[in-house]
N, C-alpha and C positions, 0 to 999 in steps of 0.2 A: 504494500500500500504506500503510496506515494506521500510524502511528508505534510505536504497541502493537504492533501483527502485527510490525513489521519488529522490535522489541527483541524479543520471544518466539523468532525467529526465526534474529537471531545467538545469542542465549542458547544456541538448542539445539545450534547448529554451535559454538560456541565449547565446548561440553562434551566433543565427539568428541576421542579422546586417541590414535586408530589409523588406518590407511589402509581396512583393512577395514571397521569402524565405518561410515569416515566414508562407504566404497560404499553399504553394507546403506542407510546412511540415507540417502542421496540417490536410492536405485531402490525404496526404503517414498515420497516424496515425490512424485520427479518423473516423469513419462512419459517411455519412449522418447527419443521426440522432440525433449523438452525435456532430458534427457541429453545429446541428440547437440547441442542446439543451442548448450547453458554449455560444452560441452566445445568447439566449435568458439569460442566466445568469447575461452577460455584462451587456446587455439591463438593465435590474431588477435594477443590483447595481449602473447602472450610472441613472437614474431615482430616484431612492433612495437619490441620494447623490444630487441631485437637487430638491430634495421636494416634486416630485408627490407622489400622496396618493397610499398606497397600493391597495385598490378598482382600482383607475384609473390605475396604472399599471396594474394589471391584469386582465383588458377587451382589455387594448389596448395592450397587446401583448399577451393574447388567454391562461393563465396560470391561475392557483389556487390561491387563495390568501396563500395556506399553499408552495409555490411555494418560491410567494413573501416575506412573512414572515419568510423563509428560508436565503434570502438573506438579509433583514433587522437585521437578527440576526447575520448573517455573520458580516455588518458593526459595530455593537454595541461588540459584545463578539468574534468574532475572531480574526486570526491575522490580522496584519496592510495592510497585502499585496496588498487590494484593494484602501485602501488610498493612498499608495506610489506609487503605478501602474498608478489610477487613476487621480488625483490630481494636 
């Protein structure tokens, strides 16, 4: 994603002030699919940050462990973003 698209992009989520809002604007964007798939993402990384084992996240939410280990890596070597989001 292009550096423009990606600032347009938080610009417009950083504007949402509501939880409703911030639905309407994420099922105006994303498919289905890709709902269900940032929402299992969440899932992943707030499990992670509370301890469950890779293995047990990825039975109890129907994913890979190369899934979960995606987003383990995210916490450990990416940005902060889901710590200060999350936290």
């Amino acid at each position: 994603m292009s550096t423009r698209f990606l600032s347009e992009l938080a610009s417009a989520i950083s504007k949402i002030q509501d939880k409703k809002t911030a639905q309407e604007f994420l099922h105006n964007l994303l498919t289905p699919k890709e709902l269900d798939e940032l929402g299992r993402r969440l899932q992943i990384v707030k499990m992670l940050m509370k301890g469950v084992s890779q293995r047990d996240i990825a039975k109890k939410l129907q994913v890979s462990i190369g899934t979960v280990s995606r987003g383990s890596r995210e916490l450990q070597y990416g940005a902060p973003g889901f710590k200060k989001v999350l936290s």
